[in-house]
C-alpha positions in Angstrom: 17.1 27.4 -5.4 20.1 29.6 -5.5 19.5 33.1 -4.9 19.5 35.7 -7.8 22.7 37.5 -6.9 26.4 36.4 -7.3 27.1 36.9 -3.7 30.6 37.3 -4.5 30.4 40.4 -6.6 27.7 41.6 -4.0 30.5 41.3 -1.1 32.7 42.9 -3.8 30.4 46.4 -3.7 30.0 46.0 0.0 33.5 46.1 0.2 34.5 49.1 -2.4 31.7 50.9 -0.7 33.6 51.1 2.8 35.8 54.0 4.0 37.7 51.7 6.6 38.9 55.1 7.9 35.5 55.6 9.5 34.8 53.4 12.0 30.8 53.2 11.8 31.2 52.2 8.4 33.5 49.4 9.4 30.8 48.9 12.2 27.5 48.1 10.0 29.5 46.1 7.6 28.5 42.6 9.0 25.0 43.8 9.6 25.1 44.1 5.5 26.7 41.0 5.1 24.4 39.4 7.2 21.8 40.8 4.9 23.6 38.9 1.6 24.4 35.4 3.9 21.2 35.2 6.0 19.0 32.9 3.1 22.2 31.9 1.5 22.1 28.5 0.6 24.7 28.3 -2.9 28.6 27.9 -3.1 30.8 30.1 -0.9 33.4 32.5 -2.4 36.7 32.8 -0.7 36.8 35.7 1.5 40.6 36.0 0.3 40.1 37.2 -2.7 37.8 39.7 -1.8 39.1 41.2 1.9 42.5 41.7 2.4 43.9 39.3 6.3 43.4 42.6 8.4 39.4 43.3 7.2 38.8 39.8 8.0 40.1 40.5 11.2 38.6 44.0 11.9 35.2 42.5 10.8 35.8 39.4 13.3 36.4 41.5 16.0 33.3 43.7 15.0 31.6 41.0 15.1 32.6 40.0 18.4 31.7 42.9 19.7 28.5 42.0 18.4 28.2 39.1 20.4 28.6 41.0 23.9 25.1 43.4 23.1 21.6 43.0 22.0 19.6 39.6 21.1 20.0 41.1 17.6 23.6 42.1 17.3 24.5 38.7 19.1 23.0 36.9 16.4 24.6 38.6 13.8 28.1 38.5 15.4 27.9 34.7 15.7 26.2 34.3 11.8 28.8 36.0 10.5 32.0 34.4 12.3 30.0 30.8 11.3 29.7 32.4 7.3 33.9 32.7 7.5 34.6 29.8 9.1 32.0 27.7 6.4 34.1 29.7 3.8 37.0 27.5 4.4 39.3 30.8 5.2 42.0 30.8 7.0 44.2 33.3 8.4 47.7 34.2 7.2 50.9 33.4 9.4 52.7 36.2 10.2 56.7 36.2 10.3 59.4 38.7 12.0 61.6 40.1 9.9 63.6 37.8 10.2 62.0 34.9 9.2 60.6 33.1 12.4 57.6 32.7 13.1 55.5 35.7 15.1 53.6 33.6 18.2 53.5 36.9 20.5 50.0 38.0 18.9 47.0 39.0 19.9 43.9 37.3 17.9 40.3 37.7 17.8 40.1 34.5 19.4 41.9 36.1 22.5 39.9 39.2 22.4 36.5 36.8 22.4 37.9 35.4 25.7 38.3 38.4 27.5 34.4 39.7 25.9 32.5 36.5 26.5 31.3 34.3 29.1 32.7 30.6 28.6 28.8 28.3 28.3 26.9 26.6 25.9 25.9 29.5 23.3 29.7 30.9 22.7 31.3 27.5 23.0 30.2 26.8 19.2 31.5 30.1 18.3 34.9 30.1 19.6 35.4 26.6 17.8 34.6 28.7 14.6 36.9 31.0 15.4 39.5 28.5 16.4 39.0 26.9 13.0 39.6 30.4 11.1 43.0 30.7 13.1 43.3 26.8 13.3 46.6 26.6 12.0 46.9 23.8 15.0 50.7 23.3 15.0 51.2 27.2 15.9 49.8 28.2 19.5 49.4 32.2 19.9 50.3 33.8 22.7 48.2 36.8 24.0 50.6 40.1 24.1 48.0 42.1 25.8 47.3 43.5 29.1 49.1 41.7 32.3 45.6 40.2 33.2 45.5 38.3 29.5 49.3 37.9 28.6 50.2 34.7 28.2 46.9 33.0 27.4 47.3 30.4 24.6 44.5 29.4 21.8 45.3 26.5 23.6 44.1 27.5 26.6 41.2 29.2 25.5 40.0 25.8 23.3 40.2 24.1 27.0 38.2 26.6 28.9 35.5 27.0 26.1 35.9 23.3 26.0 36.4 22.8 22.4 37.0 19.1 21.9 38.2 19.0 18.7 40.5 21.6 18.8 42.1 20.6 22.1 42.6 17.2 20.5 44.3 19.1 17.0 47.0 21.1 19.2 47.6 17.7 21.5 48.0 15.7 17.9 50.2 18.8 17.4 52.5 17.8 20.6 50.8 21.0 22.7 52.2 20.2 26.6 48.9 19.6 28.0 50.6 21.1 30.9 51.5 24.4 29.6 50.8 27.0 32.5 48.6 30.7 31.6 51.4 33.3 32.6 48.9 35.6 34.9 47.3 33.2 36.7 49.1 30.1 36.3 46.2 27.8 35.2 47.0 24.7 33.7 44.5 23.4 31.2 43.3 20.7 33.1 42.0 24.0 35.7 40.4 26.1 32.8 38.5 23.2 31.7 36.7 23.2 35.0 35.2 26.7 34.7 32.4 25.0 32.6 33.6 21.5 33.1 32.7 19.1 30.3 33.9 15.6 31.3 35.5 14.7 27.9 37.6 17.4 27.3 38.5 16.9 31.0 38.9 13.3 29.8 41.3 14.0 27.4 43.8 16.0 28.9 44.0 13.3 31.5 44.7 10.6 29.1 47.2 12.9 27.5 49.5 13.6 30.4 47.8 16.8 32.3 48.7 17.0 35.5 46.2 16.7 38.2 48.6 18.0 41.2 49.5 21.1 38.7 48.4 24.4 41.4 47.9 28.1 40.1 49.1 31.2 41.0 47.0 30.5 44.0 48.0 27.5 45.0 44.8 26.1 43.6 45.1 22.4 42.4 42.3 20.4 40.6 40.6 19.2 43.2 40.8 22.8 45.0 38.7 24.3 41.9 36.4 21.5 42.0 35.9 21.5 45.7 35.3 25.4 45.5 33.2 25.8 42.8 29.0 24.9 43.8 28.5 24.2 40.0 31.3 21.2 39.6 29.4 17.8 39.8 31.1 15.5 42.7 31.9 12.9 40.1 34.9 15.4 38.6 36.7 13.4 41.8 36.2 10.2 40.5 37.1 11.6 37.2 40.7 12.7 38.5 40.9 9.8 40.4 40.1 7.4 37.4 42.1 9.3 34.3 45.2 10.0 36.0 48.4 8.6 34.8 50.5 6.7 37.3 53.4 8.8 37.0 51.0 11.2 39.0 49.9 9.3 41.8 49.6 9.1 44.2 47.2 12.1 43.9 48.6 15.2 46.3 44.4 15.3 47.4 45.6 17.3 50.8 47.8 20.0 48.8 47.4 23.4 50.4 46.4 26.5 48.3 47.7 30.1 49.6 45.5 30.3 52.0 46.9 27.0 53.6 43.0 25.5 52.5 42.9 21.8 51.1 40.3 20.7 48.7 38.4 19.2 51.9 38.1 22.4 53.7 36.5 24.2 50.5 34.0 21.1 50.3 33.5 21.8 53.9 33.3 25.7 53.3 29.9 24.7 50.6 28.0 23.5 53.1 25.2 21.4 51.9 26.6 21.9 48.0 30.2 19.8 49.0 28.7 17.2 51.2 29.5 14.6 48.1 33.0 16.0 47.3 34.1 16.4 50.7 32.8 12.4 50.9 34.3 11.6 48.2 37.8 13.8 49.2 37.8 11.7 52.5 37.4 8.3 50.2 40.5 9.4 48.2 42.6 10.1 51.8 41.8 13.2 52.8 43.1 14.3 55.9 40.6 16.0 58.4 42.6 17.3 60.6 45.1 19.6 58.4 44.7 23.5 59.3 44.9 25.9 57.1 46.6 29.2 58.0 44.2 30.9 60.2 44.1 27.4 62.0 40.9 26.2 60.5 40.4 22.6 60.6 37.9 20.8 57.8 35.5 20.2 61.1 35.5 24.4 61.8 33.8 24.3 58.8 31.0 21.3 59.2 29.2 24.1 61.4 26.2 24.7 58.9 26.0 20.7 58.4 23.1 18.3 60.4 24.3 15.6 62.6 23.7 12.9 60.7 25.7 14.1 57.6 28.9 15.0 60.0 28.2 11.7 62.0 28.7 10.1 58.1 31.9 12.4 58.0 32.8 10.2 60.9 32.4 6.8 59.7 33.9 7.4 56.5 37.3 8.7 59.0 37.3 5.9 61.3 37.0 3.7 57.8 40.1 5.2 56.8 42.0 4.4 59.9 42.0 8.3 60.8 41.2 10.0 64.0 39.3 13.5 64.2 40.6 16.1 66.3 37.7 17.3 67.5 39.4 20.4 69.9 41.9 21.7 67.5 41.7 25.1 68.2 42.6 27.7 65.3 44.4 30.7 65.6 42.0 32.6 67.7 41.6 29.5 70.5 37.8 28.6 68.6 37.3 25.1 68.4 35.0 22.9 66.3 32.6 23.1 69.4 32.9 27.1 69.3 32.1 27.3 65.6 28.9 24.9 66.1 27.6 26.9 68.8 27.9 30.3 66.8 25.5 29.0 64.3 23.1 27.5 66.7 24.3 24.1 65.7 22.8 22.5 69.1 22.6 18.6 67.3 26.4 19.4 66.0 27.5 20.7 69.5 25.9 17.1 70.5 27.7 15.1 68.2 31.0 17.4 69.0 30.3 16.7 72.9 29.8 13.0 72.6 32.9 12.5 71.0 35.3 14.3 73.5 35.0 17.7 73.0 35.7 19.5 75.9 32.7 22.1 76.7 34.7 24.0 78.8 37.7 25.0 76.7 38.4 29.4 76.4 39.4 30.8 73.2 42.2 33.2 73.2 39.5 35.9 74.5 38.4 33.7 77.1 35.5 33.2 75.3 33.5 29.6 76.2 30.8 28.0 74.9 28.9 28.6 77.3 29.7 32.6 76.5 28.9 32.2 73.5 25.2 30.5 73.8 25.0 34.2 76.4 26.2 36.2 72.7 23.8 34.5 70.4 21.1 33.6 72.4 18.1 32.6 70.4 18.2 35.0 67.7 18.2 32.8 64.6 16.3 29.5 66.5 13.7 29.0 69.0 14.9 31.3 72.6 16.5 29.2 74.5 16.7 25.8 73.0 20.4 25.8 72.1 21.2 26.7 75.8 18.7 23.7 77.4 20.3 21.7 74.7 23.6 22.2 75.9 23.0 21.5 79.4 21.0 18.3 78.8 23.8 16.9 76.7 26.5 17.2 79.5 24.3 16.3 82.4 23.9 13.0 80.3 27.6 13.1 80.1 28.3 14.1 83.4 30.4 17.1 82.8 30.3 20.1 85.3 30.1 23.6 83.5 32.0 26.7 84.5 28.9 28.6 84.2 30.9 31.6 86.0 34.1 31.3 83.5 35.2 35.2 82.8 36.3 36.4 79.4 39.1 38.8 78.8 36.7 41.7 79.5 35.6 39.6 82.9 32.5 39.3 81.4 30.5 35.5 82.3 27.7 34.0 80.2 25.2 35.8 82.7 26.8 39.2 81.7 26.1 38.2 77.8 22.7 37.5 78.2 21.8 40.1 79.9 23.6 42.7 77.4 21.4 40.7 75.0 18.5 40.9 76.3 18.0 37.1 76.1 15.8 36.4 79.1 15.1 32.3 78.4 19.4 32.1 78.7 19.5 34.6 81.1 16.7 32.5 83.5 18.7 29.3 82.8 21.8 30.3 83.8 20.8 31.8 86.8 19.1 28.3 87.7 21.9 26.9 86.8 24.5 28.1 89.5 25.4 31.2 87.5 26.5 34.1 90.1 24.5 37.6 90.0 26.8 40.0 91.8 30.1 38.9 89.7 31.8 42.1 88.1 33.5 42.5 84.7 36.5 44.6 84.3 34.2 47.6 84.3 32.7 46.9 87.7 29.5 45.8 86.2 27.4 43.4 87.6 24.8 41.6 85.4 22.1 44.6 87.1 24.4 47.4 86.1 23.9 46.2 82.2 20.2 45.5 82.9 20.3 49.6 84.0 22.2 50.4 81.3 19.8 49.2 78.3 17.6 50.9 75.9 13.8 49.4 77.0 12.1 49.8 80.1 10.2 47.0 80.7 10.1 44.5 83.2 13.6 42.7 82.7 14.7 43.8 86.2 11.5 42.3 87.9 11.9 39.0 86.3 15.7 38.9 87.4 14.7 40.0 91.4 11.8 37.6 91.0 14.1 34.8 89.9 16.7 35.3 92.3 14.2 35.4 94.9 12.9 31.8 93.9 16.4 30.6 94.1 17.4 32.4 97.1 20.3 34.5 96.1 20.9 37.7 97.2 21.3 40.6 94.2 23.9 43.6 95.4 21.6 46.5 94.4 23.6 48.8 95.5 27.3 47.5 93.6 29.6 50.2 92.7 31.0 50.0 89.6 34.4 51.3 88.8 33.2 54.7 87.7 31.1 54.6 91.1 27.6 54.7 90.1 25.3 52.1 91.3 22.2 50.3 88.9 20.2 52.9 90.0 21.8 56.1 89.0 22.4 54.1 85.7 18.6 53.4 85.3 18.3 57.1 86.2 20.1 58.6 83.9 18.9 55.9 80.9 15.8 57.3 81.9 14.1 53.6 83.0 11.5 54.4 85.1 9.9 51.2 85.6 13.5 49.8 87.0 14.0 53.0 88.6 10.3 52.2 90.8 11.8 48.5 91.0 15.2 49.0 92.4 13.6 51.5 94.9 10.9 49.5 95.8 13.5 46.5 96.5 15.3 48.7 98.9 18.3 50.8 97.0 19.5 53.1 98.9 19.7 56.6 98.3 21.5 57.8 101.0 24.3 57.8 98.6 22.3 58.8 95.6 24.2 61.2 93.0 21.7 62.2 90.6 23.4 61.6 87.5 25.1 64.7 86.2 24.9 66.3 82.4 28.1 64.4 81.4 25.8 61.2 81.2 22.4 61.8 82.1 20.6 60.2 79.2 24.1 60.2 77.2 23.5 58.9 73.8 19.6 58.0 74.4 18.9 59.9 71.1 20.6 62.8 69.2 17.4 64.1 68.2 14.1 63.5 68.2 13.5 61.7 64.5 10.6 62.4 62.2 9.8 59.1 62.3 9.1 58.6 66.0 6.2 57.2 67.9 3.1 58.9 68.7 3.8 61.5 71.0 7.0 60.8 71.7 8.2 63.9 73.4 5.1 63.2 76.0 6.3 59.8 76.5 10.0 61.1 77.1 9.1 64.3 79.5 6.5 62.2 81.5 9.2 59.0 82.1 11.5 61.9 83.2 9.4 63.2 86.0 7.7 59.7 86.9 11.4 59.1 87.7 11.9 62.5 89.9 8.4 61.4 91.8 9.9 57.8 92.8 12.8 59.3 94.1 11.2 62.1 96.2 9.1 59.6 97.2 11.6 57.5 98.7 13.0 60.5 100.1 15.8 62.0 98.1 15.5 65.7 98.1 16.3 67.4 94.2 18.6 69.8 94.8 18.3 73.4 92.1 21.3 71.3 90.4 19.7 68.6 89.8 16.4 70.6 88.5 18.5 72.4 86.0 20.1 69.0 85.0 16.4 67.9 84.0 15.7 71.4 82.2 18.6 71.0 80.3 17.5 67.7 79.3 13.9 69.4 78.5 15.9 71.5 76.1 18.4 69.5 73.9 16.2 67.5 73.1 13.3 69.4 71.8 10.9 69.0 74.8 9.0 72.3 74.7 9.2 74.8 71.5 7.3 77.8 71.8 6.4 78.0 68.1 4.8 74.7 68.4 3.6 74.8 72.3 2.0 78.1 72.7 0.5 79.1 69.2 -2.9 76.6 69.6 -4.2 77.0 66.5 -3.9 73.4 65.7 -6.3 72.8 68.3 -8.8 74.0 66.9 -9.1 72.4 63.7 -11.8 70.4 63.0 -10.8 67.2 62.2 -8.8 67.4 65.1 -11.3 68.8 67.8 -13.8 65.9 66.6 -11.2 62.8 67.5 -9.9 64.8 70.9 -13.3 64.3 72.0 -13.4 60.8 71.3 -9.8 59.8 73.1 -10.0 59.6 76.6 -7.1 60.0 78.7 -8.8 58.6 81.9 -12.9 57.6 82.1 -13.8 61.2 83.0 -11.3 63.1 81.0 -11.0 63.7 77.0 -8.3 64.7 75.4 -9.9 68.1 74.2 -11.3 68.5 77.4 -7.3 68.4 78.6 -6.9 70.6 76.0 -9.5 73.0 77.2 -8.3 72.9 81.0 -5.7 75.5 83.1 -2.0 73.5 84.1 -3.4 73.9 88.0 -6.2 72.2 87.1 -4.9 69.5 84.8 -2.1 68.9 87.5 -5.1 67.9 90.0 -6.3 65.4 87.6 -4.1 64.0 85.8 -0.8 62.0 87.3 2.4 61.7 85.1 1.8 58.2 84.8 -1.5 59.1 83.5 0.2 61.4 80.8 2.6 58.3 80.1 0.0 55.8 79.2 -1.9 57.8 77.4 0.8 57.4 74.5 -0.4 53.6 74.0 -4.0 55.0 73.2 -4.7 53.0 69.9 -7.4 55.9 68.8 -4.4 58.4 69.1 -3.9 57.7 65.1 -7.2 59.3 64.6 -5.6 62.3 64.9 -4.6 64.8 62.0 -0.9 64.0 61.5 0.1 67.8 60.9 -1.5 68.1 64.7 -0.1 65.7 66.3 3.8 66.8 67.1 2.2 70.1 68.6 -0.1 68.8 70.5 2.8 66.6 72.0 4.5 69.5 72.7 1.7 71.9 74.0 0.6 68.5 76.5 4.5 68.2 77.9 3.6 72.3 78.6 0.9 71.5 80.5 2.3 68.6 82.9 5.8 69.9 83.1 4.8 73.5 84.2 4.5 72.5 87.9 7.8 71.0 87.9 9.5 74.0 86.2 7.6 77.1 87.9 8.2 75.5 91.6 11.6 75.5 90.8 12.1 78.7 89.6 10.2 80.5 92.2 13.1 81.4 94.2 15.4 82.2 91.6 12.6 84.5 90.8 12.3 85.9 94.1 15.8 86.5 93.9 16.2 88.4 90.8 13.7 91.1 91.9 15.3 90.9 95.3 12.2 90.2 96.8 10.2 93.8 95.7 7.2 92.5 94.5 3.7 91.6 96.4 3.3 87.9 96.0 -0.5 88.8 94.1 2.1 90.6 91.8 4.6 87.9 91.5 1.6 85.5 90.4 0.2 87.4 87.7 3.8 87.8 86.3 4.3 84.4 86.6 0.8 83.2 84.8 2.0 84.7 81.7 5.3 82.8 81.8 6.3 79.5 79.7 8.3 76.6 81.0 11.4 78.2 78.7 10.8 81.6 80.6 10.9 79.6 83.9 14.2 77.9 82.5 15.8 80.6 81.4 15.1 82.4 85.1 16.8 79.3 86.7 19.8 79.8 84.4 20.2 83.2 85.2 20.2 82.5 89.1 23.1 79.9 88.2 25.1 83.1 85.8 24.3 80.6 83.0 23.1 81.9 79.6 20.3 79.9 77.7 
C-alpha cells in the first residue's frame, strides 16, 4: 500500500519552506526528505520540476557531507543520493557563452572523491552519483585545488571501480589511457587502489596501457608490487589481458626512486614473496639497482633461506645469474644487509654462493663488524656470530677478525662498546687482538673503562685472555693520555678499578682524573626515580675507589680530595636540610623496619642510625655501606624516609674522609691558635659541607 501523502506536493512544502540563504536550513533538508522517502514504496516524482539543477546539487553535496560523519548521517547521505538517482534525474549540461560545451567543472561526484574512502560501502554510491551526472559521452574535469585538478568522472568510475560506468565512457570512445593531471595516474593505476579484477579486466581489453608510469615513475606492476593488499594474481592479470602492441611488458621499469616492481616485492617481505615469484617468472631482473644502489637481494634480508634459495632456482631457470656482492652506494652488500637483521641462515645461503665475508663497506665496515654492532640483541647472544664462523670454517675461508673500520675500530672494539660478552669471548678465541687501538687510542680495555655498569666485564676479559695466553696492555695510553684505569676512575667503576689494580696497573704514573672529566656525563642529576639509596650507593663506590688506590700506594693529594668534594656537591651527595634535621628517624613506621634490616649480622640499620660517625667508621667498611643498597627489606621502609636517610647515612661514612682532609686547612685558617682539645670540639659540631667549604677556603675558592 501506497502511503497517504502525495510525496510530491510534500517535497513541494519542504521546498517553499527553505531559506536557502541559511545554510542549516539547507543542512537538515535531506534529513526531512529522508523522513518522506524512508517507507516510500509508490511512483517517483521528478525532482525537476520541483528543485531547480543547483538545489539538487547543494543537497547532493549535503548529502555527501553526510556520508563522511555519524552511522546516522551516513545513512541518510547515501538514502538520499539512491532516492535521486531512482528518480531518473539527471543533471543539466552547462554551456560557455559561447556555445561549447563547459567540461572544466567541479561536480559532486568529484567532491565525493576527495570526502570518501574508495571500498565496498561508497562504491554503490558513487555509481549513483555517476548515473545522476551520467551523461557518459561528456567527461568532467575537476577545476579545483592542484591536488584534485584534472581528475575525470572517468577516473573516479575506475578507482571506485564502477563497472558499468567505466564500460559507458569506453562505449563513449573515453582513452582508457587518459592520464590524472596531478599525479599522473592512468586508469588502469587507480583501479588498483581497491583492485577489482574486472574492471581491471576491461581496461586491459580496451587498450590501457600496462607500461603507462605516474608522476612517480610508478608503473602497474610498481603499484601492485607496493601495495600488501594487491593479490599476486593482478601479475598474471597484466600478463594475460595485455594487448600485443604492449608487450613485451617493460616488468623492470624503474620508478623515481630508480625501484623496479621486484625490489618493492622484495621491500614486503613475507607479503611479496608471490609477486616477487611471479615478477622473476615474467623476466625480472635481480640484479638492477636502484638509485641508492640497492639490489632486489638487499632487500631479501627479512626472508628465510628456503624462500630466497626458491628466489634462486627460479633465476638460474631463467638463465640469470645473481650478483650476490653488488654493493650499493654505501659499499653494503647483500651479505651486510643479512647480517644487520640477524639473518644468520641468509648470511649462509649468501656465503655458499660466493659471497665474500670479508668485503668493507665504504666505512670500512665488515661483517664481521657488524655481528660486534648487533650482537645478539634481537636473537639468541651469540648465535649469529658462531653461525658465521662455522659456515666459513666449512668453507675454508680465513676471516680478518682484526679488519679496522674508518674510526680504526675492529669487531673486538664493537663488542665491547656493546657490551656483548658471548661475541666479545668468541672473537677473542678466535685470533682477535686485545691491545689494537682505534683512531682514539682506545684499546678494547679503554671502552670496557669507559662504560656505564660496574660489573665483572673486565674480569671475564683478563680471565679469557689468560686461558688463551695473550698479554692485555693495562697500562695503554690513549691519545688523550689516560690509561683504563684513570678511565674506570673517573666513571667511577670500582669493581674494575680493584681489578686493574689487582692485575698489576701501575700507578706510578697515575693522574687522578681531574674535574674536566671525572665522572663527566655519569648523571646530571640525581632523578626522582632512582634506586634505593642511590646517593649511598654513589658516595660509597667513590671512596671504595680512593681505598684501592691508597692501598696500592698512591698518595691523594688536597687536589685530588677537593676533586671528590666537588663531586660530593654537584650531585647532591650531602644536603643539610635533609642530612642533619633527623626527624625522619624517628617516625614510627620507619624506626619499626630499621630494626629489622641488618646491615651486617650484628648491626641494624637503626642501631647505625643511633651510633657516633667514629664509631660507625670502626664498624662498618664502605663496602659494607655499598652492599647494603641490595637489601631486599630496604622497601620496607617509609618512602618519604628513605631519600633522607640516604643522605644522613652518606654523612655518617663520608665524615672521615672529609674532616681528615680539612684538618690542616683548618689549622691553617686559625694559624695554629687553638689547643687541639679546642680544635676538637669545634670540629664535632661541623658537617661534611662545613669541612668542604674550609678546604675551599684554603684553596681561595668560594663554595
Amino acid at each position: 500500500m501506497f502511503p497517504s501523502y502525495d510525496l510530491k506536493k510534500e517535497l513541494e512544502k519542504l521546498r517553499e519552506k527553505v531559506n536557502w540563504n541559511i545554510k542549516k536550513e539547507q543542512y537538515d533538508l535531506p534529513y526531512k526528505i529522508y523522513d518522506l522517502i524512508k517507507d516510500w514504496n509508490g511512483p517517483l516524482p521528478n525532482l525537476g520540476d520541483i528543485f531547480t539543477a543547483e538545489e539538487i546539487d547543494a543537497l547532493l553535496l549535503t548529502s555527501i557531507d553526510y556520508m563522511s560523519r555519524s552511522l546516522d548521517e551516513h545513512y541518510v547521505g547515501e538514502r538520499f543520493i539512491r532516492f535521486v538517482a531512482q528518480t531518473g534525474y539527471q543533471h543539466n549540461l552547462k554551456f560557455h557563452e559561447k556555445g561549447k560545451l563547459l567540461l572544466q567543472r567541479t561536480t559532486p561526484v568529484h567532491h565525493a572523491a576527495k570526502r570518501w574512502f574508495a571500498n565496498r560501502w561508497s562504491r554503490t554510491t558513487m555509481s549513483d552519483l555517476l548515473e545522476i551526472y551520467g551523461r557518459f559521452a561528456v567527461n568532467y574535469i575537476d577545476n579545483g585545488s592542484n591536488n584534485d585538478k584534472g581528475r575525470t568522472h572517468f577516473h573516479v568510475a575506475c578507482e571506485y571501480e564502477c563497472y558499468d560506468a567505466v564500460e559507458k565512457f569506453l562505449d563513449f570512445q573515453q582513452d582508457p589511457n587518459c592520464l590524472e593531471k596531478s599525479s599522473g595516474n592512468s586508469p588502469l593505476i587507480l583501479t588498483l587502489t581497491n583492485y577489482k579484477v574486472d574492471v581491471m579486466q576491461l581496461l586491459l581489453e580496451r587498450g590501457a596501457d600496462p607500461n603507462l608510469a605516474n608522476a612517480e615513475g610508478s608503473t602497474p606492476f610498481h603499484i601492485i608490487c607496493s601495495n600488501r593488499s594487491c593479490d599476486a594474481d593482478l601479475v598474471n592479470i597484466l600478463r594475460k589481458y595485455s594487448l600485443d602492441k604492449y608487450r613485451p611488458l617493460q616488468v623492470n621499469a624503474q620508478d623515481k626512486s630508480g625501484n623496479t616492481p621486484l625490489h618493492l616485492a622484495f621491500q614486503l617481505g613475507i607479503c611479496g614473496v608471490e609477486k616477487a615469484k611471479l615478477m622473476l617468472l615474467c623476466g625480472a631482473n635481480p640484479n638492477i639497482a636502484n638509485k641508492k644502489g640497492f639490489t632486489p637481494l638487499h632487500f631479501m634480508r627479512d626472508l628465510n633461506k628456503d624462500l630466497v634459495e626458491s628466489f634462486f632456482k627460479i633465476i638460474e631457470k631463467q638463465n640469470q645469474t645473481v650478483q650476490v656482492e653488488a654493493q650499493n652506494n654505501l659499499g653494503d652488500t647483500p651479505l651486510h644487509s643479512a647480517l644487520w637483521c640477524e639473518n644468520a641462515k641468509l648470511a649462509e645461503l649468501l656465503l655458499k654462493r660466493g659471497a665474500d665475508p670479508n668485503l668493507a663497506n665504504r666505512k670500512k665496515v665488515t661483517p664481521l663488524h657488524i655481528i660486534g654492532i648487533i650482537g645478539g640483541s634481537r636473537k639468541e647472544s651469540g648465535e649469529v656470530a658462531k653461525k658465521f664462523f662455522e659456515i666459513n670454517d666449512e668453507l675454508n675461508q680465513t676471516l680478518q677478525i682484526n679488519a679496522q673500520d674508518n674510526l680504526g675500530n675492529t669487531p673486538l672494539h664493537y663488542a665491547v662498546i656493546k657490551e656483548y660478552w658471548d661475541e666479545s669471548e668468541l672473537f677473542l678465541k678466535r685470533g682477535a687482538n686485545p691491545n689494537l687501538t682505534n683512531k682514539q687510542g682506545s684499546t678494547p680495555l679503554h671502552l670496557i673503562c669507559q662504560r656505564k655498569y660496574d660489573d665483572d666485564l673486565v674480569r671475564q676479559f683478563f680471565k679469557l685472555n689468560d686461558d688463551i695466553h695473550q698479554t692485555v696492555r693495562i697500562d695503554a695510553v690513549d691519545n688523550l693520555g689516560r690509561t683504563p684505569l684513570e678511565w674506570a676512575v673517573a666513571n667511577i667503576l670500582p669493581n674494575v678499578v680493584g681489578e686493574l689494580l689487582d692485575r698489576g696497573a701501575d700507578l706510578s704514573d697515575f693522574v687522578f682524573p681531574t674535574e674536566g672529566y671525572f665522572t663527566k656525563d655519569y648523571i646530571k642529576l640525581i632523578p626522582d626515580n632512582a634506586p634505593l639509596f642511590f646517593e649511598l650507593r654513589l658516595a660509597s663506590d667513590i671512596l671504595i675507589i680512593v681505598e684501592y688506590l691508597e692501598e696500592k700506594g698512591y698518595e691523594l693529594s688536597q687536589s685530588d680530595a677537593l676533586t671528590i668534594m666537588d663531586f660530593f656537591v654537584k650531585y647532591r651527595l650531602f644536603d643539610e636540610s635533609a642530612a642533619i634535621d633527623a626527624r625522619w628517624s624517628n617516625n614510627e613506621e620507619f624506626v619499626n623496619s630499621a630494626k629489622k634490616i641488618k646491615i651486617i649480622p650484628d648491626l641494624s640499620l637503626y642501631d647505625l642510625i643511633q651510633l657516633q660517625p667514629e664509631k660507625a667508621a670502626k664498624l662498618l667498611t664502605y663496602t659494607d655501606y655499598n652492599e647494603f643498597n641490595n637489601n631486599v627489606k630496604l622497601w620496607d621502609l617509609p618512602q618519604n624516609s628513605i631519600r633522607a636517610c640516604s643522605l644522613y647515612l652518606c654523612e655518617k661514612m663520608s665524615r672521615e674522609f672529609f674532616r681528615s682532609w680539612a684538618m690542616d686547612p683548618f689549622f691553617k685558617m686559625i694559624h695554629y691558635r687553638l689547643p687541639i682539645l679546642c680544635c676538637e670540639m669545634i670540629i664535632e659540631n661541623l658537617t661534611n659541607k662545613d669541612f668542604f667549604n674550609i678546604c675551599l677556603a684554603n684553596e681561595g675558592r668560594n663554595s
